[in-house]
N, C-alpha and C positions, 0 to 999 in steps of 0.2 A: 641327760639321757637321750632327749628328742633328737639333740645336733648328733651325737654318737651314732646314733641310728641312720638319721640324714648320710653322714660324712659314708657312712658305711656302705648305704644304698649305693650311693654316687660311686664309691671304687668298685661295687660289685659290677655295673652297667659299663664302668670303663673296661673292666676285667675282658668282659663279654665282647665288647667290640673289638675292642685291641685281639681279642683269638678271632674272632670273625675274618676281622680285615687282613691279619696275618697269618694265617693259616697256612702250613707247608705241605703239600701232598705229594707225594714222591712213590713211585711201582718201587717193590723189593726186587732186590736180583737185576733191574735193570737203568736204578737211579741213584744208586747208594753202594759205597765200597765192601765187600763181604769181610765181616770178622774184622771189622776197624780196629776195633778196643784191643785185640791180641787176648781174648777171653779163652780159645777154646785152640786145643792143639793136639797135634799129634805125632807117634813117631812113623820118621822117615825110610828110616831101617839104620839108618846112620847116626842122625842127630835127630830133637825132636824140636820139629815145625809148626808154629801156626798153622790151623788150619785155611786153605785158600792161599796160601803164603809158602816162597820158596826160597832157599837160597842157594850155595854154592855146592854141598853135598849133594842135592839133587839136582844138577848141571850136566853141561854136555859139554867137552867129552867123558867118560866115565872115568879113563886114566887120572886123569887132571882132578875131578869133581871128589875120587876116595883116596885122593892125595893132600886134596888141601886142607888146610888150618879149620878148626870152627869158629865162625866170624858172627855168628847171628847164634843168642842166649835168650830162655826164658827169664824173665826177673819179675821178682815180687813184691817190686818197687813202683807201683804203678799212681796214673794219676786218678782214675775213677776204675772201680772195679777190683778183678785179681792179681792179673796180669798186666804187663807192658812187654816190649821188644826191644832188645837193647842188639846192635849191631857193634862189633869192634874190629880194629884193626891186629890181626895177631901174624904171631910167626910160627914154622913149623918145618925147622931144620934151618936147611937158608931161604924159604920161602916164607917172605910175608906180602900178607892178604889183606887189601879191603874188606871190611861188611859189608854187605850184600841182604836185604829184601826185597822179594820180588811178586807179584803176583801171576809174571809171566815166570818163562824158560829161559833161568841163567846159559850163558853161551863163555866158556871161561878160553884164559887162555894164557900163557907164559909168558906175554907181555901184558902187562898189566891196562894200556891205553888201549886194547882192542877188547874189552871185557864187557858184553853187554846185554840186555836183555829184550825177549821177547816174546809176543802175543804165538804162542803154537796152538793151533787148532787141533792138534791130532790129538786132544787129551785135554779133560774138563777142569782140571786143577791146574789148567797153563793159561787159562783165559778168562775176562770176565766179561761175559755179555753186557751192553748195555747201551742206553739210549738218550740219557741225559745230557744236556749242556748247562754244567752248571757255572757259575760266578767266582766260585772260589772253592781253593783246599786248604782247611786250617786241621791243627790238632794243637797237640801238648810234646816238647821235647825238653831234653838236656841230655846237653855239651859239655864234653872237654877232650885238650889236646894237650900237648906240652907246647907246642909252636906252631909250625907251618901247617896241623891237620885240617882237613878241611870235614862237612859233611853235605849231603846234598839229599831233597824230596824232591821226585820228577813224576809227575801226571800227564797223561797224553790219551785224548779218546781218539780213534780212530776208525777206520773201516779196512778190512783185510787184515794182512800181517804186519804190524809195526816192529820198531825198536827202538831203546833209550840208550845209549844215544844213537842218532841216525840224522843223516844230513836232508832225509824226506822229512818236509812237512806235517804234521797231523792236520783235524779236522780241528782241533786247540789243543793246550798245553799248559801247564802251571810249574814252575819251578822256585826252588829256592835254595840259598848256598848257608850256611853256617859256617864262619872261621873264629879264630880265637877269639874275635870281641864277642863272640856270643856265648862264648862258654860261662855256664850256669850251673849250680848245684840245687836248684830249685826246678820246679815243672812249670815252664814258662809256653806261655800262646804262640803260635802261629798261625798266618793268615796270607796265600797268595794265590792272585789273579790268574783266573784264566784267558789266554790270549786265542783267537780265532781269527780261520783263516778261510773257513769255510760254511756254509751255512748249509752243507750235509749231517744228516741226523747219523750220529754214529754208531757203530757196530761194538765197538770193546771199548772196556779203559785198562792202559797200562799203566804201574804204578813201580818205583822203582827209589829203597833209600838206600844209600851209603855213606861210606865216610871215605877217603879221599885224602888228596888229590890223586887223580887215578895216575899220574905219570913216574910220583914219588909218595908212596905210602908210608905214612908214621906211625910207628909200632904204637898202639893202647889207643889212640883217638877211639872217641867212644860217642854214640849217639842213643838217646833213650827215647821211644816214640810214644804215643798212646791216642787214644782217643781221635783218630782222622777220621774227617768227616767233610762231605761235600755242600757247598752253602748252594742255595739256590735265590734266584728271586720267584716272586711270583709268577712274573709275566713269564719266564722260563721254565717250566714246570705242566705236563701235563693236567690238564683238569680233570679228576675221575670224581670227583662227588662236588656239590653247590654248596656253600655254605647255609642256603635255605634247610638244609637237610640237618644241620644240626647245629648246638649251643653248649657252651662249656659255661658253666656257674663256679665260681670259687667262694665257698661260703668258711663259716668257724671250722679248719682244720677239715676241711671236706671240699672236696672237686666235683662237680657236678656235669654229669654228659645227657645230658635232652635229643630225643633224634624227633627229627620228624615225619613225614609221610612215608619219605623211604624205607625202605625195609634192607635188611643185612642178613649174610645166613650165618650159622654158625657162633664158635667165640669171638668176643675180645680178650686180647691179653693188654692190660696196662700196666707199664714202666714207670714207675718215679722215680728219677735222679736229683740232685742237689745241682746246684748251677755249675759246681766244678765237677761233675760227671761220674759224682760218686752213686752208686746204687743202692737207694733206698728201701725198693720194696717191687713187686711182682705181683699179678694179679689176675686173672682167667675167669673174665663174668662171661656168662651163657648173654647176647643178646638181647634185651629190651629196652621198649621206650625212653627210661631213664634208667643210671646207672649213676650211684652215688660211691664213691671209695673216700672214707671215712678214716680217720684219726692219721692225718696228715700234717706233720710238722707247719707250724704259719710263716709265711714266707715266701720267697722265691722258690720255687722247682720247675722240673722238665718233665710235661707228660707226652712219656711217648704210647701212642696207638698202635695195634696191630689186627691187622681182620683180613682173613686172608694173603694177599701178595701184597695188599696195602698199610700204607705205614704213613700215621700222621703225627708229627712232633710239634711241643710249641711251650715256651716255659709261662709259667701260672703263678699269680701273686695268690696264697693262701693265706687267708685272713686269718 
């Protein structure tokens, strides 16, 4: 019983360091992609959209945009959560269409290799502010084509007005291509580097998935997305609070949040997930010193934090 107790203490204090030292703190709205998960939507007047999220019905020009095919579907096939985003390539008379997400202003067009999108400022649901330079863009997809389809995630933070594609440089950029050897019937990882050109603090990220190839589209390619999310490291990442300020305990089926001298206004709202991004549970404590959330699966999970515009994430071995 002594050693059980021993072995115990010792993973609790590893527990505690390991969040210490790894701690990811990141501002909302200006470090993190809005409505990743494809959780929350709405209708467009045409088709119904992820909220934050565009596609080709609301494009420009308008001829073109209440002509074309619907290429971007809700589905309830997802990897963590309700929803995911499934883009397809369809047809709609003799026109067929790429899928198309966007979080800028689709710009369409009747040739399919000039088809592109963009950061518009004239309109808060065509942009997304932000400040971050992170390391990487990973989520969860599945693929498939019959042959030659292709699909593509493109990330690009910049300042001013961008486009994807565009032959101007960003301030960085992440890309990645799907073709047939990727095609999966399972929700498989993705993970890709951001490349930097600049060591300007930037103003927006554009975000931009399709399926492809834009020169020759193949009727039904199909891409399933969920869960994106931007990795950061430390050294990259604003600093808004010390780790002296606080300590996460993981005890028998309970997480434990210790704060110290600092003081916080308002709630916490805490998020449990399961390491694959499933959501567990939801939770809204009023503020103080310690903050126990109680009958918690033993194992791995993801507590995420909320207080304010801040948001801190970090997965927790519960005992």
């Amino acid at each position: 019983m002594e050693e059980r107790s021993r072995i115990k203490s010792i993973l609790e204090r590893m527990v505690v360091m390991s969040l210490l030292l790894g701690f990811l703190i990141t501002t909302r709205a200006q470090t993190v992609i809005e409505n990743s998960s494809f959780e929350d939507w709405e209708n467009s007047g045409l088709i119904e959209e992820p909220v934050n999220w565009n596609s080709v019905q609301t494009g420009i020009p308008e001829f073109l945009a209440s002509n074309a095919p619907k290429v971007l579907f809700k589905s309830t096939d997802a990897f963590g959560g309700a929803f995911s985003i499934r883009i397809r390539t369809t047809q709609a008379g003799i026109i067929t269409t790429n899928g198309y997400a966007t979080n800028g202003l689709m710009n369409l067009s009747t040739n399919s290799d000039s088809i592109f999108t963009q950061t518009d400022l004239s309109e808060s649901g065509l942009n997304t502010p932000f400040t971050g330079r992170p390391d990487s863009l990973s989520g969860y997809f599945r693929f498939s084509t019959q042959s030659n389809g292709t699909a593509r995630i493109r990330a690009a933070v910049h300042t001013g007005i961008a486009r994807i594609p565009d032959t101007q440089v960003p301030i960085g950029s992440a890309d990645t291509i799907f073709s047939i050897n990727d095609t999966t019937n399972f929700w498989t990882r993705f993970s890709v580097p951001f490349n930097y050109s600049s060591t300007d603090i930037p103003e927006y990220l554009l975000l931009l998935i399709n399926t492809g190839p834009e020169s020759n589209p193949e009727l039904g390619t199909t891409l399933d997305v969920d869960e994106l999310e931007l990795i950061y490291s430390i050294s990259s990442l604003e600093a808004g609070i010390s780790t002296s300020d606080f300590s996460i305990g993981a005890l028998a089926n309970q997480i434990v949040i210790r704060f110290g001298t600092k003081s916080f206004q308002g709630n916490f709202e805490y998020e449990i997930f399961t390491v694959t991004g499933q959501k567990l549970d939801v939770r809204v404590e009023e503020y103080k010193s310690e903050t126990r959330l109680t009958d918690i699966p033993s194992g791995p999970c993801i507590l995420r934090m909320v207080s304010g515009d801040r948001v801190f994430s970090k997965t927790i071995v519960v005992l």
